[in-house]
N, C-alpha and C positions, 0 to 999 in steps of 0.2 A: 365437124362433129368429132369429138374424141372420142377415142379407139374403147372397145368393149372390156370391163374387166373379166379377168380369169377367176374362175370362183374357187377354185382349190388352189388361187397364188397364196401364201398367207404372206402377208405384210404386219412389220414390229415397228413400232410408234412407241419414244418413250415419252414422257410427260411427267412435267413436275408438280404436284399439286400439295397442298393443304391437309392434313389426313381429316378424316371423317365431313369434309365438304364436298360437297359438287363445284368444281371448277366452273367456270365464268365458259358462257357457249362462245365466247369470241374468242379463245384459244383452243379448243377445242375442233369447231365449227371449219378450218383452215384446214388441219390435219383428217379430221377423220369423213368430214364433207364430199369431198371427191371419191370416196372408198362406198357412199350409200347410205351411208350407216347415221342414225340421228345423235345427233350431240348431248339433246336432253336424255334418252335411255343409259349412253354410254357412261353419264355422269354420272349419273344416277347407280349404275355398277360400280365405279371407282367408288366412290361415297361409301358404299355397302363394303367394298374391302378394305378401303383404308380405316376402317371404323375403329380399330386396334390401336392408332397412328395417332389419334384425335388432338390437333394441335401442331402438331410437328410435320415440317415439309418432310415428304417422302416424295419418291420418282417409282413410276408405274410403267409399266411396260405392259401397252395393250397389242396382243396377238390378236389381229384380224385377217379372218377367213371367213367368205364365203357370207359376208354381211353380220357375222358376226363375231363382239369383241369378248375374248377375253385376259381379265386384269389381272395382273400379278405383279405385289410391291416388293421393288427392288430399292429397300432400305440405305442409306448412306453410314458413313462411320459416325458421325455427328447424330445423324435422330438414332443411332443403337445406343447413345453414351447417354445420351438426355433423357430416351426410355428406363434405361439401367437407371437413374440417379433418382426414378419413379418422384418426379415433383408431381406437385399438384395441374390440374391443367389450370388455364387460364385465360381471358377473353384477351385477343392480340388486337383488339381496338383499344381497350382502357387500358392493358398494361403494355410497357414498350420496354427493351433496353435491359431485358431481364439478363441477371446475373446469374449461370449457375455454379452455385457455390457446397455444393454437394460432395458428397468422397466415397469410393468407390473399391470394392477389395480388385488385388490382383485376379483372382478367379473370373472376376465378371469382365476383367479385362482380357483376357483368356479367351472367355468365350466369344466375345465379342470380334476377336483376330479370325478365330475359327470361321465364324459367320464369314468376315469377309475377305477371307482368304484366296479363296478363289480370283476375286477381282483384283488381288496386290501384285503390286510389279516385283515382290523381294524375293531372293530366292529362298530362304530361309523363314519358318518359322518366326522365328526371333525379330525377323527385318520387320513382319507383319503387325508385330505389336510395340515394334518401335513406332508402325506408322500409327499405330492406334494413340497411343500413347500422345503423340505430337497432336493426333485430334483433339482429343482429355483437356492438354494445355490449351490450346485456343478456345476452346469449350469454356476452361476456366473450374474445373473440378479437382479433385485431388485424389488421389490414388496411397491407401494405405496410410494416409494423414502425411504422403510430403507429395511436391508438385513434379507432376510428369515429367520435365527435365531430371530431378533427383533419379527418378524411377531409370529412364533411360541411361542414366549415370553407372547403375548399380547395377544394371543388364549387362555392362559395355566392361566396368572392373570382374565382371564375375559371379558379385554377392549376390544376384538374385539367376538361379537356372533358368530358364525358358522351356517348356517342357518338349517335345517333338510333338508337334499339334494334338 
């Protein structure tokens, strides 16, 4: 018989999901099964908080305690840069392969370092939005009408200040 849970342990589950969907109970159901807890409720909460997110993979971080979960999304640099470039949403069964081809001020790049500042390995400001920056490029967006290389160029000679966060 396995050992009894401790109700005040709190245990962190992250999980990647879908924003404004209920996740599939067979990813689910592995992780949070063994904790008591049902898989259709818990989704059912994710669903409710990613509802901001609607389309774009986000990662959630469910705190459970004591049989019960709560969600909090812990956004990546890619769905802040896709949010920022505010497209339209769009069904991910009929369209595939989508291009974003959007352009972006430096400020929202800015903020966006800010956000995820906390999680960068740089020691500096500056390193933070150089890693942003490199998101942008894989993203496929443009920054100030030239491409994220240029931008990182223009950090690196000078031309553009970095502000102290």
């Amino acid at each position: 018989m396995p050992p009894k849970i401790d109700p005040n342990e709190v245990k962190i589950i992250y999980i990647r999901v879908r924003g404004g969907e209920v996740p599939g109970g067979s990813s689910l159901a592995p992780k949070i099964g063994p904790l008591g807890m049902s898989p259709k409720k818990v989704g059912d909460d994710i669903a409710k908080a990613t509802k901001t997110w609607k389309g774009l993979n986000v990662t959630c971080r469910l705190t459970c305690q004591n049989r019960a979960a709560k969600v909090d999304v812990v956004p990546s640099a890619s769905s802040l840069i896709i949010k920022a470039l505010k497209e339209p949403e769009r069904d991910r069964k009929k369209v595939k392969h989508v291009q974003h081809n959007g352009n972006l001020k430096l400020e929202e790049i800015f903020d966006i370092a800010r956000t995820m500042r906390e999680r960068s390995l740089a020691k500096e400001f500056a390193g933070t939005v150089k890693e942003i920056l490199g998101t942008a490029n894989s993203v496929g967006c443009r920054v100030n009408g030239k491409t994220p290389v240029e931008v990182i160029e223009d950090i690196d000679n000078g031309e553009i200040t970095v502000p102290d966060a």
